[in-house]
C-alpha positions as a printed Julia matrix, in Angstrom:
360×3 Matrix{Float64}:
  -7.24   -3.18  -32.89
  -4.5    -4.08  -30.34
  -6.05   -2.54  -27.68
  -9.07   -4.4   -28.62
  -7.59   -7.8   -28.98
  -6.2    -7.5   -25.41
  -9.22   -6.45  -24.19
 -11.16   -9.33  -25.07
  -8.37  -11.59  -23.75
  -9.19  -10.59  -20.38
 -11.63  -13.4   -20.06
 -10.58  -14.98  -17.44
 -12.12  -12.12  -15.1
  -8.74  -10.28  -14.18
  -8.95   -6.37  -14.41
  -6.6    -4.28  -12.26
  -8.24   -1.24  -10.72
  -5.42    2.2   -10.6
  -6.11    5.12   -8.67
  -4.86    8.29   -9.3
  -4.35   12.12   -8.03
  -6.95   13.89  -10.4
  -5.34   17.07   -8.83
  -2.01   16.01  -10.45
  -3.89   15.38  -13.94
  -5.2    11.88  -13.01
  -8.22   10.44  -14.45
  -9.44    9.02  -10.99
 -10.09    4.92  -10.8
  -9.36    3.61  -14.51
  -9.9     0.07  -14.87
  -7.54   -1.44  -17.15
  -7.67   -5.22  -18.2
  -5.4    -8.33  -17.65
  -4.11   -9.68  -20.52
  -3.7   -12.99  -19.4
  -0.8   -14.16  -21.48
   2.11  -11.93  -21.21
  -0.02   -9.54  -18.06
  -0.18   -6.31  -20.23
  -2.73   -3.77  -18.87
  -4.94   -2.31  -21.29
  -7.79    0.72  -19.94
 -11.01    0.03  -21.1
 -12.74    3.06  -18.79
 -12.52    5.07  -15.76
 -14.22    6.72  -13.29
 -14.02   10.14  -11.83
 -16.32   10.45   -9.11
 -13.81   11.05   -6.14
 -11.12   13.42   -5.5
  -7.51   12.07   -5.62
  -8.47    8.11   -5.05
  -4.91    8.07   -3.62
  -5.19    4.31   -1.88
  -7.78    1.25   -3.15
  -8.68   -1.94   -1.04
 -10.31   -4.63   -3.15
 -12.57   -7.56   -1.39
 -12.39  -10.46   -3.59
 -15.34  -12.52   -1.93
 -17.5    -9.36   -2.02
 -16.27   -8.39   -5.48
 -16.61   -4.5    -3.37
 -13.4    -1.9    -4.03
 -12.91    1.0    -1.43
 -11.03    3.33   -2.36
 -10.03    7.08   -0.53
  -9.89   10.42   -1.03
  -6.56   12.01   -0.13
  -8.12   15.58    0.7
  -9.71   17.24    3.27
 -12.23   16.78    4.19
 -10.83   12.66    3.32
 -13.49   10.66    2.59
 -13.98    6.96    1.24
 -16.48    5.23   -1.56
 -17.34    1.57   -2.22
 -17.98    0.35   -5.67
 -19.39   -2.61   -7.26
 -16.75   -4.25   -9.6
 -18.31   -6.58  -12.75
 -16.7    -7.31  -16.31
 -14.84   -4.11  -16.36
 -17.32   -1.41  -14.65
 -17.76   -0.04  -11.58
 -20.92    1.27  -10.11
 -21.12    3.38   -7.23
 -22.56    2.41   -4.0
 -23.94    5.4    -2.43
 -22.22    8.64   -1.96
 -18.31    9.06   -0.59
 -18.39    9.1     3.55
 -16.84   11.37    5.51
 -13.95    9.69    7.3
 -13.41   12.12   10.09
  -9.42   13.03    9.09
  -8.08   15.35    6.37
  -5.68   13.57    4.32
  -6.45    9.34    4.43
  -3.17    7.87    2.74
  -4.47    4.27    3.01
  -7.14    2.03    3.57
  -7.74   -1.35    4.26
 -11.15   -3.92    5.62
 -11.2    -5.78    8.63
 -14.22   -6.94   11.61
 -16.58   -6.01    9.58
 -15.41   -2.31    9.15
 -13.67    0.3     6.7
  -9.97    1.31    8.06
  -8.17    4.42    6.8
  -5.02    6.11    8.03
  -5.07    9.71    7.88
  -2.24   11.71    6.87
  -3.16   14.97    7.39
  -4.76   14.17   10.8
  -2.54   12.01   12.7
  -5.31    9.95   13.43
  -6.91    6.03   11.97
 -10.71    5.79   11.34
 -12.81    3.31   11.55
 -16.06    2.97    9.78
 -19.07    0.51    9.47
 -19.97   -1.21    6.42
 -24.07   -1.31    5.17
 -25.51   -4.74    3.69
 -24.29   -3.99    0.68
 -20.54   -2.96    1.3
 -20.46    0.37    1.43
 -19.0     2.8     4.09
 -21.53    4.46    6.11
 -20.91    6.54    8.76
 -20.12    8.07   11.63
 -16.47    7.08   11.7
 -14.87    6.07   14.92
 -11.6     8.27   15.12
  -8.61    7.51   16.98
  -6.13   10.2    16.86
  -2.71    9.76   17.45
   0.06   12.18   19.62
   3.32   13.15   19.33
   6.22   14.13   16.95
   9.9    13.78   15.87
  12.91   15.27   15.11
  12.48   16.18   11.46
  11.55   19.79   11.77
   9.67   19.62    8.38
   7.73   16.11    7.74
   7.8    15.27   11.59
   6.16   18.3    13.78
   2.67   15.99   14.69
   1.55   12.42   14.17
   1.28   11.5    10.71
  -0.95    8.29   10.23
   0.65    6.81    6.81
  -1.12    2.79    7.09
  -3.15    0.47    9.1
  -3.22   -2.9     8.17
  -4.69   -6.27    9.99
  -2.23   -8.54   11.36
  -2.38  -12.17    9.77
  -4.71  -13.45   12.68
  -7.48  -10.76   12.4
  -6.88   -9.9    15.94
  -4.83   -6.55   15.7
  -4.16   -3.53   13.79
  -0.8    -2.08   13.29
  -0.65    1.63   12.79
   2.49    3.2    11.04
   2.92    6.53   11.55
   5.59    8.19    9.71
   5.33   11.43   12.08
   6.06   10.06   15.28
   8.56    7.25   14.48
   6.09    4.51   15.69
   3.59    1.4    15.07
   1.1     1.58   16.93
  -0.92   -1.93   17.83
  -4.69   -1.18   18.13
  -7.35   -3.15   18.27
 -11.44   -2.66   17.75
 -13.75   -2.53   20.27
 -16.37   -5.16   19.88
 -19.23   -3.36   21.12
 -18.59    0.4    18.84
 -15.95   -0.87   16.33
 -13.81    1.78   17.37
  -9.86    1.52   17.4
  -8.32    1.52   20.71
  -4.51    1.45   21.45
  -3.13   -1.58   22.64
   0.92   -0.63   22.27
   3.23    1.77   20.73
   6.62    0.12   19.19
   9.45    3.05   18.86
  11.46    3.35   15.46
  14.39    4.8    14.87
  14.14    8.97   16.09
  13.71   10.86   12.35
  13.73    7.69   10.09
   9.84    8.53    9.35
   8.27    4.57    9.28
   5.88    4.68    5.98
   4.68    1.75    5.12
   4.98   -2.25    6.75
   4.36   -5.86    5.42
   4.19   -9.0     7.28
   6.04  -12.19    5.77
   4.14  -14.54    4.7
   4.91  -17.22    7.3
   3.76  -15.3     9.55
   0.29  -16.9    11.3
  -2.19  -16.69   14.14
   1.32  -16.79   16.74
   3.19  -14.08   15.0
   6.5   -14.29   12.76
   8.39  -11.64   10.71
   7.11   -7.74    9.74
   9.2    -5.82    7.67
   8.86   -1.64    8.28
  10.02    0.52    5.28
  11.03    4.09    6.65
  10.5     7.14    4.4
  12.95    9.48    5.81
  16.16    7.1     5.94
  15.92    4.42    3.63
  16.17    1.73    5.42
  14.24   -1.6     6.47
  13.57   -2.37   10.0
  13.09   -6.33   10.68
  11.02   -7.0    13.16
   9.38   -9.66   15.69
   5.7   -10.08   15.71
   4.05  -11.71   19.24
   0.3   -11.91   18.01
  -0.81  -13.15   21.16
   1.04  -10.06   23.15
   0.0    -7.83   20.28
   3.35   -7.43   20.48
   6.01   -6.11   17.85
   9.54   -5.84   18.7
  12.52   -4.2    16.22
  15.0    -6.94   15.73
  17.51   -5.25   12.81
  17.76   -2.86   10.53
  19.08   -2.96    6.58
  20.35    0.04    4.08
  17.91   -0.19    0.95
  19.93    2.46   -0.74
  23.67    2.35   -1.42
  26.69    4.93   -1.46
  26.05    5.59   -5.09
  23.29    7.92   -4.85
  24.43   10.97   -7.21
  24.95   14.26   -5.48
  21.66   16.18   -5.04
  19.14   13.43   -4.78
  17.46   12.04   -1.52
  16.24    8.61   -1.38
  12.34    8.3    -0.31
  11.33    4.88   -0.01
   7.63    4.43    0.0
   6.48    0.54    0.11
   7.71   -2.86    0.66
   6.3    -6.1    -1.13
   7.24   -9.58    0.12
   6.73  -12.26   -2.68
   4.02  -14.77   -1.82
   6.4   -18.0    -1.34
   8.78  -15.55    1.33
  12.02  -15.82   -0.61
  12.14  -12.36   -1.29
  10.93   -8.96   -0.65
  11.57   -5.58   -3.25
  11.47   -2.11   -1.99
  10.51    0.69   -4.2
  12.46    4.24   -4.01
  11.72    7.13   -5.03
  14.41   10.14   -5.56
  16.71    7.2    -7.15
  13.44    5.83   -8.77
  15.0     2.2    -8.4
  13.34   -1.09   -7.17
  15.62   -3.2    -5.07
  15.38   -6.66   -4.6
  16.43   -8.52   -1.3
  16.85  -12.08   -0.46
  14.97  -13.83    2.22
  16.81  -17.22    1.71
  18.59  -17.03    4.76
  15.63  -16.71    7.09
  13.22  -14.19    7.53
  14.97  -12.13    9.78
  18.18  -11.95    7.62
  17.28  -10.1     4.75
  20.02   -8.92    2.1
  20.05   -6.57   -0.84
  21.05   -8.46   -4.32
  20.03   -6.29   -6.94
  18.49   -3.5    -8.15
  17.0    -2.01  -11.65
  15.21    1.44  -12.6
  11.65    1.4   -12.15
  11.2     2.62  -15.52
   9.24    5.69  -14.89
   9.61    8.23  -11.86
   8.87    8.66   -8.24
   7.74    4.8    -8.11
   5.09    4.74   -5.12
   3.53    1.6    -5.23
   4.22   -2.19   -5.8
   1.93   -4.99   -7.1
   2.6    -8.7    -7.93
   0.55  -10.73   -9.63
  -1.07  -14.03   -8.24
   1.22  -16.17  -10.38
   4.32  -14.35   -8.37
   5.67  -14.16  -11.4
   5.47  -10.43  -12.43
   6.02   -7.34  -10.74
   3.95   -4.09  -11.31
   4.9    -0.67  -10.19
   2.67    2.38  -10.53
   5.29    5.6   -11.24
   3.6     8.6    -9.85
   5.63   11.43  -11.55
   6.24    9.86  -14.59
   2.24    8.88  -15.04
   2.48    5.26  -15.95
   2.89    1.63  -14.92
   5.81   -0.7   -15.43
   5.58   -4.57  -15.01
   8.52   -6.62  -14.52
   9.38  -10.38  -14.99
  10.48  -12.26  -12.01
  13.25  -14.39  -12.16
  12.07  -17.54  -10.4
  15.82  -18.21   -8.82
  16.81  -14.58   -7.6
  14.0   -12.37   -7.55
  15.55  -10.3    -9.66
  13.49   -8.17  -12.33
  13.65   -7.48  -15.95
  11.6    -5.16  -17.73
   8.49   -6.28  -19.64
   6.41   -3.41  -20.37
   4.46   -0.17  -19.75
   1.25    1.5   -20.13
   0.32    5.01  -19.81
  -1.74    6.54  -16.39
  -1.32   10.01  -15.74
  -1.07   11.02  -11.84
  -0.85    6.84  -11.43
  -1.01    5.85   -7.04
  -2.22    2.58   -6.71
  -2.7    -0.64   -8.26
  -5.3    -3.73   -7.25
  -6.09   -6.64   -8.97
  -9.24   -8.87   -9.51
């Protein structure tokens, strides 16, 4: 009756959508909903019409979620979101790269960064939202000195800078961003400039502060390999991004044995903080942004709650944190303390295989 009750609470509209790896025991896209009053997620149904829907990308306007399949072939699906259900539209599309790891919309098209490939696809959109094909591939070169996770280009995001005028490209294999941007005339993505990273730290995932605007400001680039945060300079009108600093987001009290393997950053919507989640010490930490954007500094951190924590979600009110524990096959949310950004634990709900969270 519970489950029921908070069910029926969701009427405000809020449902978060949570991919998962159906080869790891995941149920595919459940759709879980919102209870409004304390933000407990209760699944209602799911959906398991795509392989491994590692990486979702929900379009509020369009009420349209994309979401990826991390195999190979990768491909991508659209569906139609509405009071808790989601209905196809049309069948997945190829995206022309084994492996897509992430996925985002901008110009009009469908982006995905593909893993396995080394490459970043871009794909048009029909009238009514869905992918369609053929993608336009561009595929990326080189390598770095890991001699296991770094021996070709490994594609791990592409996002839109603030301004809708670039694309930055993280790819974890060659210790790079690369800025792209699409062609007007074919949509495809064409490489503007290539930012260098640290040799071996193994860049995974970015975000851009949120004072950041059509001019540039601050991005933030978590690195897989060394867990740390690189804090850099965006030029939007160069397409231009420049490392400024980097900051340890793991301490010397990592037990014997286990290696650190940060996989996303989350900057809170007013910019005073930013967490990182990491997995191996399965921690969240939080860092202060108080004394400017480009001076960020680590304050606290807590468990996750689960294990291998590989994504990070806050809510619109900024006042809860969710993290989707891939290992562990569930999803933590935290309360936000409104003075620190520190995190306390407020509760948990069960998804096997959990690898993504979006809300309504």
């Amino acid at each position: 009756m519970e489950q029921a009750d908070r069910a029926a609470r969701a009427g405000d509209g809020r449902w978060a959508y949570i991919g998962s790896f159906t080869s790891g025991g995941g149920r595919g896209i459940t759709v879980a909903a919102v209870d409004p009053a304390d933000g407990a997620l209760t699944p209602v149904t799911t959906v398991n019409s795509l392989p491994d829907p590692s990486c979702l990308a929900l379009v509020r306007d369009t009420g349209v979620l994309y979401a990826v399949s991390d195999a190979d072939p990768g491909r991508a699906a659209a569906f139609r979101t509405g009071d808790g259900r989601l209905a196809p539209l049309g069948a997945p599309v190829d995206v022309g790269g084994a492996g897509p790891a992430y996925l985002s919309v901008a110009g009009g098209r469908l982006l995905t960064a593909n893993y396995g490939a080394g490459s970043v696809s871009s794909l048009p959109l029909g009238s009514d939202g869905g992918p369609a094909g053929p993608p336009a591939v561009l595929r990326h070169g080189g390598s770095g000195p890991d001699p296991e996770r770094q021996t070709g280009p490994h594609a791990h995001q592409v996002l839109p800078d603030p301004g809708g005028r670039w694309l930055l490209c993280v790819d974890l294999g060659t210790d790079s961003v690369r800025v792209c941007a699409l062609d007007p005339d074919s949509g495809a993505p064409r490489l503007h400039e290539e930012t260098a990273l640290r040799a071996g730290s193994g860049p995974r995932h970015l975000a851009f502060h949120p004072d950041t605007g059509p001019d540039g400001g601050v991005v933030y680039v978590l690195h897989e390999l060394m867990p740390q945060l690189t804090v850099c300079h965006w030029d939007a009108r160069a397409g231009r991004l420049r490392p400024v600093s980097e900051i340890a987001v793991v301490g010397d009290d990592v037990p014997e044995g286990v290696r650190a393997y940060p996989s996303v950053v989350l900057v809170a919507s007013d910019g005073r903080f930013a967490w990182a989640a990491v997995r191996g010490t399965n921690r969240i930490v939080t860092l202060s942004l108080e004394d400017g954007a480009e001076r960020p500094r680590v304050t606290g951190e807590v468990s996750c709650g689960g294990e291998w924590p590989r994504d990070l979600v806050a809510d619109d009110s900024g006042r809860r944190l969710y993290v989707v524990n891939e290992w562990s096959g569930d999803i933590t949310w935290f309360a936000v303390d409104p003075d620190d950004g520190r995190l306390r634990p407020a509760g948990a709900v069960e998804v096997p295989a959990a690898a993504c969270l979006v809300f309504s």
